[in-house]
C-alpha positions, -999 to 999 in steps of 0.1 A, spaced: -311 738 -302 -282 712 -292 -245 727 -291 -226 699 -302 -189 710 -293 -164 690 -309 -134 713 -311 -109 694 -304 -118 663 -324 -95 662 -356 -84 623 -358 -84 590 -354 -106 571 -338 -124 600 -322 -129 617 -354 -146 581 -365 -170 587 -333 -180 623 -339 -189 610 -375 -214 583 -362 -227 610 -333 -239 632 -365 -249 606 -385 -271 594 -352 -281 634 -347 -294 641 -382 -312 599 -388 -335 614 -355 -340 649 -371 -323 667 -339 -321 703 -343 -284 705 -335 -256 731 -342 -220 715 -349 -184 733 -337 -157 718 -348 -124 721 -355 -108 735 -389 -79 707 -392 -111 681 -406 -117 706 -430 -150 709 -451 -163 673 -445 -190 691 -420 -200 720 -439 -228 701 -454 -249 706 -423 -272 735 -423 -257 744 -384 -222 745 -389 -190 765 -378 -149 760 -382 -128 766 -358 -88 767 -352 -86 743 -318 -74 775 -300 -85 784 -265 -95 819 -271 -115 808 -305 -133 788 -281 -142 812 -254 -150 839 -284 -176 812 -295 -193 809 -267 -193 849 -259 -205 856 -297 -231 827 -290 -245 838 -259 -276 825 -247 -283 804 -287 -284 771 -271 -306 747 -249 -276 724 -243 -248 715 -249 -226 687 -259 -190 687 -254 -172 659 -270 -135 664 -265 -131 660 -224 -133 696 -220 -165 714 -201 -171 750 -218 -151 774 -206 -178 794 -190 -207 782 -166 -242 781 -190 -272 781 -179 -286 753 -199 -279 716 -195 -240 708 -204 -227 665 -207 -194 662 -213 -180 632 -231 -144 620 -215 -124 595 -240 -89 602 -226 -80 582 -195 -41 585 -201 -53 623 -192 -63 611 -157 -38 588 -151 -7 602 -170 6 564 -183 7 574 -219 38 602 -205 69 588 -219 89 617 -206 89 648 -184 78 670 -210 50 644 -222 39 640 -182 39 679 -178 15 684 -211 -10 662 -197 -10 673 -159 -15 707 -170 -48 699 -196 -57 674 -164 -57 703 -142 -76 725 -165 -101 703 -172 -106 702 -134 -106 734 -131 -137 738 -154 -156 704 -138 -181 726 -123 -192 740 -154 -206 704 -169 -235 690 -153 -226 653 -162 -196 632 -174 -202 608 -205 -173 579 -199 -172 547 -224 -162 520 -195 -165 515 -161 -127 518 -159 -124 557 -170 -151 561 -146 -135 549 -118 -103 572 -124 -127 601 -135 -144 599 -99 -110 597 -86 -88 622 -100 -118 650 -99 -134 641 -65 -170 631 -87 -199 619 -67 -213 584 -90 -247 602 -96 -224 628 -119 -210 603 -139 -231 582 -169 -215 551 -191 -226 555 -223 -202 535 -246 -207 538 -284 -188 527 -317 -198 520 -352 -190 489 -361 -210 466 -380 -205 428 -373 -201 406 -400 -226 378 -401 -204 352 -390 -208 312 -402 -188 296 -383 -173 289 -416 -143 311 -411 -109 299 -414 -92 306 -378 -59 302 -374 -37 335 -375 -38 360 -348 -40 397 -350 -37 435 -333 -51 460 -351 -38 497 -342 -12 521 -349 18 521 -333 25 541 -303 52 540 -271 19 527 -251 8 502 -274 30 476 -266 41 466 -303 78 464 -293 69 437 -262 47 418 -292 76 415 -317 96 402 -289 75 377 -277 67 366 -313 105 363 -319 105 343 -288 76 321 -303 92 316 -341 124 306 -320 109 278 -301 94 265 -335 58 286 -330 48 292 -370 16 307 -369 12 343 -383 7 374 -366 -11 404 -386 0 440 -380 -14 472 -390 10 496 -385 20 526 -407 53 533 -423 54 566 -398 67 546 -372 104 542 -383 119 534 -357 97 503 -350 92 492 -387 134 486 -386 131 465 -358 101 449 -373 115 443 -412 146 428 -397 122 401 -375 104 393 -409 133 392 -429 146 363 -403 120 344 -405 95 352 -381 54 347 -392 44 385 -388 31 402 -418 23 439 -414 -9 456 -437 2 489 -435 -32 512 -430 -65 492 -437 -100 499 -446 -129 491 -423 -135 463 -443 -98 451 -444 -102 446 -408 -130 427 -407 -117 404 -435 -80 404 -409 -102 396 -378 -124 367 -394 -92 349 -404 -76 349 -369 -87 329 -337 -79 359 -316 -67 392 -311 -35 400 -289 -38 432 -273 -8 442 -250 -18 477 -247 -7 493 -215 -36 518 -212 -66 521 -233 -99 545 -227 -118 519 -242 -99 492 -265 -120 496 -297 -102 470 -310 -112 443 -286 -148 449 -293 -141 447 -333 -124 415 -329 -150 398 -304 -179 411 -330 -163 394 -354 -159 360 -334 -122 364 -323 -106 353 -289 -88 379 -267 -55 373 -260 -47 407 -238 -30 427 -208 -37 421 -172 -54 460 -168 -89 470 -156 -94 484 -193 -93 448 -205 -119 433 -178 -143 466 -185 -145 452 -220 -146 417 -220 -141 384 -201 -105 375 -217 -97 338 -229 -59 347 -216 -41 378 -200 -4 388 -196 19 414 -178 23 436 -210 57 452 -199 70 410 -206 73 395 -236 80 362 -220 46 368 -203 29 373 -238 43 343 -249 34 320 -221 -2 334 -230 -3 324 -264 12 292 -256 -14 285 -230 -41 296 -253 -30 269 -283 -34 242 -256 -74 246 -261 -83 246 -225 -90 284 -225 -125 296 -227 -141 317 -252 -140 352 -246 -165 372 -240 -181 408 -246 -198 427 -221 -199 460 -235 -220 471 -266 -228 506 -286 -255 526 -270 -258 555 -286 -291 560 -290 -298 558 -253 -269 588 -252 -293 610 -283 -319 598 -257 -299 618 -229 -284 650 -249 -318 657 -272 -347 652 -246 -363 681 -238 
C-alpha cells in the first residue's frame, strides 16, 4: 500500500493539488492510505484509508512509529522527507522554492522561519529517495541549496485545470492577474504602474482578484479606483469565474517576484491569454513570454504594457503541461 503523506497540506493552491492527486489515485484503483492534516477537516474521510492529523512534528513521527513497517512507499507531498529512514521507496514532492531561496522573507523573523524549516528539511534529505519539483527552476535551487546529484531530482509538474474550448471568438481586450495578495506578489508595483498608465491616458481595464483580508492594500487600491483608474477588483472567484476573467483579457500581467511554479500563467495561456510578466527564471520555466519587466519598477511594468499594445510582440507561449499520470506512473508501480 501507497503512504500518501500530506500533513502539511491545509490550503490554497496546494490543497487544490492534493485534491486532483486523490482524485488521480482512486480513477486508477491504487490501493493508497491518505495522512493528512486535521485543519481540511472531514472532506477526506470518505476514503476507506484515511487518518487526521494536527500538523504537529511529534503527531507525525508517532505516525510513522505506530505505522511501522504498513507501507510499500511512500508519498510525501508537503517538502518534507519522513522523519525517519524507511525501508521502502520514499518521493518527495517540493512546491516551496521561497523555502530554498528565502525571497518571500519580508523580515528577520520571516527569514529566520524559513532557514530553520530549510535546514530541517536538509537535514532529513537522506531519508527520500527522489525529489518531485514542478519546474526546472525549483530544480535548479533544489540541487543547489541541498548539494543534489540531477539523477535525484524528477520534474513532474501537474495542475487541474481544464481549458476552455477556445473560438477565437473571445472578446480580448482587458488584462488580468489572478491571485491573492501577498508582500511577494507584486500587487503594490501593479497599481502603480496602472496609475502611471491611467495618467498618461491608458483606459483599458485591469481585473484583480484579491480578497478583502488584505487591508492595507485594498485602501490603496479603492482610492486608485475611486480616481479614476480602469482596475476592477472580483474579490474571490470560482474556477469558472476565472476562466470567464481570462477569456475576456488579451493577457495576463504577472509581476510576481518568486513563484514555485506560476499556476496562474499556465491558466491564462490555456485559455489563450498573452503573458505580460517579471524578468525571473520562474517565468522562462513556464512559458516563452510576449513581454517581461523588472518587477521591483512600476515604470518597468508600464513600459511593458506599452510595448505590448504596439502589436509587435509575439504570442506567448507554454512549455509546461500537467503530467500527472506519468507521476501515479512513478509513486504506484510496483
Amino acid at each position: 500500500m501507497l503512504l500518501v503523506d500530506a500533513l502539511y497540506i491545509c490550503y490554497g493552491g496546494a490543497l487544490g493539488l492534493l485534491r486532483y492527486l486523490v482524485r488521480g489515485l482512486e480513477e486508477r484503483g491504487a490501493d493508497f492510505f491518505l495522512l493528512y492534516d486535521a485543519r481540511c477537516g472531514d472532506e477526506f474521510m470518505r476514503l476507506p484509508h484515511v487518518e487526521k492529523r494536527d500538523a504537529m512534528l511529534k503527531n507525525r513521527k508517532a505516525f510513522y512509529q505506530e505505522h511501522s513497517g504498513a507501507f510499500s512507499s511512500v508519498f510525501c507531498f508537503g517538502n518534507i522527507p519522513p522523519p525517519y529512514k524507511l525501508n521502502v521507496p520514499v518521493y518527495t514532492y517540493f512546491h516551496n522554492i521561497n523555502m530554498l531561496t528565502l525571497a518571500d522573507s519580508r523580515d528577520w523573523k520571516q527569514y529566520l522561519q524559513l532557514w530553520m524549516k530549510r535546514t530541517y528539511i536538509k537535514r532529513l534529505k537522506r531519508h527520500t529517495d527522489c525529489w518531485f519539483v514542478q519546474t526546472e527552476n525549483t530544480e535548479k535551487q533544489l540541487r543547489k541549496y541541498f548539494a543534489e546529484p540531477q539523477e535525484r531530482v524528477e520534474r513532474f509538474p501537474f495542475y487541474d485545470f481544464p481549458a476552455p474550448a477556445l473560438t477565437g471568438e473571445e472578446r480580448r481586450e482587458d488584462y488580468v492577474f489572478v491571485g491573492e495578495y501577498t508582500g511577494s506578489k507584486g500587487h503594490q508595483e501593479l497599481l502603480k504602474a496602472w496609475t502611471m498608465l491611467y495618467d498618461i491616458g491608458f483606459k483599458k481595464t485591469l481585473h484583480l482578484t484579491c480578497s478583502s483580508s488584505a487591508d492595507d492594500f485594498m485602501e490603496r487600491l479603492d482610492k486608485a479606483v475611486k480616481a479614476g483608474v480602469p482596475i476592477v477588483n472580483h474579490g474571490f472567484v470560482s474556477r469558472e469565474e476565472v476562466k470567464a476573467l481570462y477569456l475576456q483579457s488579451k493577457a495576463t500581467i504577472y509581476p510576481s517576484f518568486n513563484e514555485s511554479f506560476g499556476l496562474g500563467l499556465v491558466e491564462a495561456l490555456g485559455c489563450g491569454c498573452d503573458v505580460i510578466a517579471s524578468d525571473r527564471a520562474f517565468t522562462y520555466s513556464v512559458c516563452k513570454p510576449s513581454e517581461v519587466f523588472e518587477p521591483s519598477s512600476p515604470i518597468s511594468i508600464a513600459e511593458a504594457v506599452l510595448r505590448y499594445e504596439e502589436g509587435n510582440a509575439a504570442r506567448s507561449q507554454q512549455l509546461v503541461f500537467d503530467r500527472l499520470q506519468d507521476m501515479l506512473d512513478k509513486i504506484c508501480e510496483k
